[in-house]
N, C-alpha and C positions, 0 to 999 in steps of 0.2 A: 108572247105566249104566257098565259098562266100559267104559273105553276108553282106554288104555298101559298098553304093553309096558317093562318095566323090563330094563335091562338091568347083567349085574352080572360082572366079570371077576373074578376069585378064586386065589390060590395061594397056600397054607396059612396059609389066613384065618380058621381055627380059633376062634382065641380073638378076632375080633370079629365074624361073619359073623351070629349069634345076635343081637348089637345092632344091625347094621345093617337085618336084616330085620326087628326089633322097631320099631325106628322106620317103618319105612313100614304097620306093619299098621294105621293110625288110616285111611290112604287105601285100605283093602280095595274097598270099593265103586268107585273108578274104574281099580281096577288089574288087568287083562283077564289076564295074564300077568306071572311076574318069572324070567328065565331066567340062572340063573346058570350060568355057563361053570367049570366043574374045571379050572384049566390045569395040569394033574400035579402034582395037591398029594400031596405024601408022609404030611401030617398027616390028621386026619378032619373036612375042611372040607366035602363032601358030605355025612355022614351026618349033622355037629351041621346043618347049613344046613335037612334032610330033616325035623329034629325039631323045629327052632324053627319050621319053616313051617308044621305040622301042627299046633302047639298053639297056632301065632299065626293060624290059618286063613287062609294067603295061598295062591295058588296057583302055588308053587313049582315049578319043572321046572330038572333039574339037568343043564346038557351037557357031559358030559367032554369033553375037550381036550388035546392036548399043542401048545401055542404058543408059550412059551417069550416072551411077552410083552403087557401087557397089551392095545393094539391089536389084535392079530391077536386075541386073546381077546375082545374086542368085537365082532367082526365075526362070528364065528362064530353067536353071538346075533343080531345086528342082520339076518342071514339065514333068521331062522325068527320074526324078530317079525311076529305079525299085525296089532295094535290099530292104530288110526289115528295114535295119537302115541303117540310113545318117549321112553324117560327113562332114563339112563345115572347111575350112581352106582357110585363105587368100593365095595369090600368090607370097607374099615375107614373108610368115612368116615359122617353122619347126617343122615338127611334130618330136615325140623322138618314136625311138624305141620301140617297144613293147606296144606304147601308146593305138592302135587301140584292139589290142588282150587283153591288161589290161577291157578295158572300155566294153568291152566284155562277159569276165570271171563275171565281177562284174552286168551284165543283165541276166548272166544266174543264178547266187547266187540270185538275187531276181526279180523271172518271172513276177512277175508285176510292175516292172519300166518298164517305156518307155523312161526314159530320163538318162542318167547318166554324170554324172561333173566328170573332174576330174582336175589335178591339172595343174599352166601353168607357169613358165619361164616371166618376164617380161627383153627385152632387152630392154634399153633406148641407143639409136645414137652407138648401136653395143657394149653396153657395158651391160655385166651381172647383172642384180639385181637379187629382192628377188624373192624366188618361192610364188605363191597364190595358199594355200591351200582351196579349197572349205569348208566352215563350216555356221552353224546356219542355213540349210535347215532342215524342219519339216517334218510331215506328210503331214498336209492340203495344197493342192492345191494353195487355197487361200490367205493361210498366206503366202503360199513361195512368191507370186509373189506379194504383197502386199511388203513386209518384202523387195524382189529386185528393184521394183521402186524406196521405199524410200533411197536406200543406206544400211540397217540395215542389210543385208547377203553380201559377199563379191560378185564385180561380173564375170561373167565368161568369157572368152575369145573366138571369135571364133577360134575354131579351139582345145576346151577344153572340147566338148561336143558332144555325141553320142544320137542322139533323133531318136525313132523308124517312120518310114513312117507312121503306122496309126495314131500315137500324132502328126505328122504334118498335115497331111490330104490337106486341102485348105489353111489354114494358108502360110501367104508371108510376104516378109518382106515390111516396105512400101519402097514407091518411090518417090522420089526425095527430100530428109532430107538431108542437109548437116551435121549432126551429129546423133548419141543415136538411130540410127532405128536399129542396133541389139539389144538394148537391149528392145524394144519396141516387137519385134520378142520373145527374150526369154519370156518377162514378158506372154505374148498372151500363149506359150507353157505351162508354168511352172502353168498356172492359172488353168490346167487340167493337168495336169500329177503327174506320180509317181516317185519320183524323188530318184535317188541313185547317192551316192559319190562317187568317191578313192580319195587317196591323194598323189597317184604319179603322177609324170610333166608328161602329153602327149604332150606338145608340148612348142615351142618358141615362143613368140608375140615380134614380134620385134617393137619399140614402137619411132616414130621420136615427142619429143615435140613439136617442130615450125611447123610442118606439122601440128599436132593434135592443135595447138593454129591457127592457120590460119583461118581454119574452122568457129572461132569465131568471125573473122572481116571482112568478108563480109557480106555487107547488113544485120548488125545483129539484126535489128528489127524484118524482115519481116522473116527471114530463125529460129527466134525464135516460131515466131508466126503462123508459119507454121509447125514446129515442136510438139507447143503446141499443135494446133488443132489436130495433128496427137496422142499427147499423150492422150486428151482426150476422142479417141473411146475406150480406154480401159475399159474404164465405162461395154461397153457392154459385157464385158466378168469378171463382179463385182468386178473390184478391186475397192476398196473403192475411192471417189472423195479426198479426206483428204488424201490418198497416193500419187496419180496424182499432187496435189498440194504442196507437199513436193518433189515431184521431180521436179518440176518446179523453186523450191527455189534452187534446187542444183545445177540445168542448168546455172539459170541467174548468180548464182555465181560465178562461171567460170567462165562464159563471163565476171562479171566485173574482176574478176582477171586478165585477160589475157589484157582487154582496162586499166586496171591500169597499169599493167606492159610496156605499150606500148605506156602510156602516153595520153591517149583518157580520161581524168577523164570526160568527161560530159557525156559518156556511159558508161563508166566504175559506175557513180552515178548513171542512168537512174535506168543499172540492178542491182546495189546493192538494189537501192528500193524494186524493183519484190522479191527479195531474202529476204528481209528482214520481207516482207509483209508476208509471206509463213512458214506455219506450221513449226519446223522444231526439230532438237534433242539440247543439250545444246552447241553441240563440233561447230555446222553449226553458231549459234545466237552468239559465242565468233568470232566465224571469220568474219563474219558481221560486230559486232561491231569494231573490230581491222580494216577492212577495210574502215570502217564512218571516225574512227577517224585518218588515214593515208592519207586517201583521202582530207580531212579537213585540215590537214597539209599540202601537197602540195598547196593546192590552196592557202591557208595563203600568205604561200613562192613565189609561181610565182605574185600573186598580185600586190608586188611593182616594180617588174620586169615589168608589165602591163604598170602599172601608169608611169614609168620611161622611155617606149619607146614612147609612148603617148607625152610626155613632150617633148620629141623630133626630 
């Protein structure tokens, strides 16, 4: 039986889009729909996506788009999915065999999940890491998605998750975040659903660091504080404010890791502030601290280097 709708955001995904749909065609028989969204690819990610569908026999529909991001590109899709369950996977990343039929079997073992995790593959720059097994999801609704803001449950990957159409309903992802709106997506999900595990890999995340660090040094004031606002509406779906603002501690952390590493210490400080100011667990307030005092050492060190070009 058919039954999920895949969903696939895409911008000039050319040279992987062919392997991505390759990989799912083992799951043809339960897959109703695979709707990939064109978000104004300049390259020929439609017509390769058109050819490997056809000689992979899946039943591909292509939605042009102009979104200018992959959120709003998901949504697009997620508004014409029919099947009873959806599956979202990016367009350079791999689903595993038997991933879809797994996550399956384990919705029908318990008729009232709507949502099921399973496990996922982390490639770092094409190179194999660890697997992330799903764990410390509860019963309540509330704790789950309280518990995934803050960091305290591992978190999921797209393309790691089978969530039923009625627990999505209206629910989108937001638009225009340069960072965190899947997981702003899941938490909105998870803060009403019934949530079931497996702990076998459905798929690859294929995972580039300097791409995922970039993100963090554009305009990173304002693309934080636009992010925040955005993390803030989750108020209205009660996850507590004191979880919102431990992930706000986790965010700005980042950001300054990455302006430290990059040599920006005067935002690399801004957001160690924000982080530091912010609720947080013992393991976040050592790394903080480690970063005060790292950061504090460099400046030491360039100091006379200041005062010595100064001089001359």
């Amino acid at each position: 039986m058919r039954a999920v709708s895949i969903v696939i955001p895409a911008h000039n995904a050319a040279a992987t889009i062919a392997t991505t749909l390759a990989s799912l065609s083992s799951e043809a028989e339960v897959i109703g729909q695979i709707l990939l969204v064109d978000d104004a690819s300049t390259d020929d990610t439609a017509d390769v996506a058109r050819q490997a569908a056809a000689q992979l026999s899946v039943p591909l529909r292509v939605l042009p788009a102009v979104c200018g991001d992959a959120g709003a590109a998901r949504n697009v899709a997620l508004a014409q999915a029919l099947h009873p369950w959806v599956y979202l996977i990016d367009a350079d990343d791999l689903h595993l065999q038997g991933g879809l039929r797994a996550l399956l079997r384990q919705a029908d073992n318990q008729p009232k999940a709507d949502m099921v995790v399973g496990a996922y593959r982390r490639r770092v720059n094409g190179q194999d890491r660890q697997i992330k097994v799903p764990n410390g999801y509860q019963a309540a609704c509330l704790a789950n998605a309280s518990a995934y803001v803050k960091g305290d449950i591992r978190s999921v990957a797209v393309g790691s998750v089978l969530a039923s159409r009625r627990l999505i309903g209206e629910t989108r992802f937001p638009v225009g975040l340069a960072y965190d709106e899947d997981t702003l997506f899941w938490a909105r999900l998870m803060s009403k659903a019934s949530l079931a595990m497996i702990p076998q890999p459905v798929m690859v995340y294929e995972v580039s660091p300097a791409r995922s660090d970039d993100r963090f040094t554009i305009n990173p004031a304002r693309r934080f504080l636009e992010w925040r606002r955005e993390l803030r509406t989750l108020a209205d779906c009660d996850i507590p404010i004191s979880a919102l603002k431990t992930r706000e501690g986790l965010v700005a952390l980042k950001i300054a890791r990455v302006h430290y590493a990059r040599g920006d210490l005067n935002t690399a400080a801004r957001f160690l502030a924000v982080a530091a100011a912010a609720p947080k667990r013992r393991s976040e307030a050592w790394r903080c601290l480690r970063y005060r005092l790292k950061l504090a050492a460099r400046r030491r060190l360039s100091a006379p280097q200041i005062e010595l070009q100064g001089a001359l």
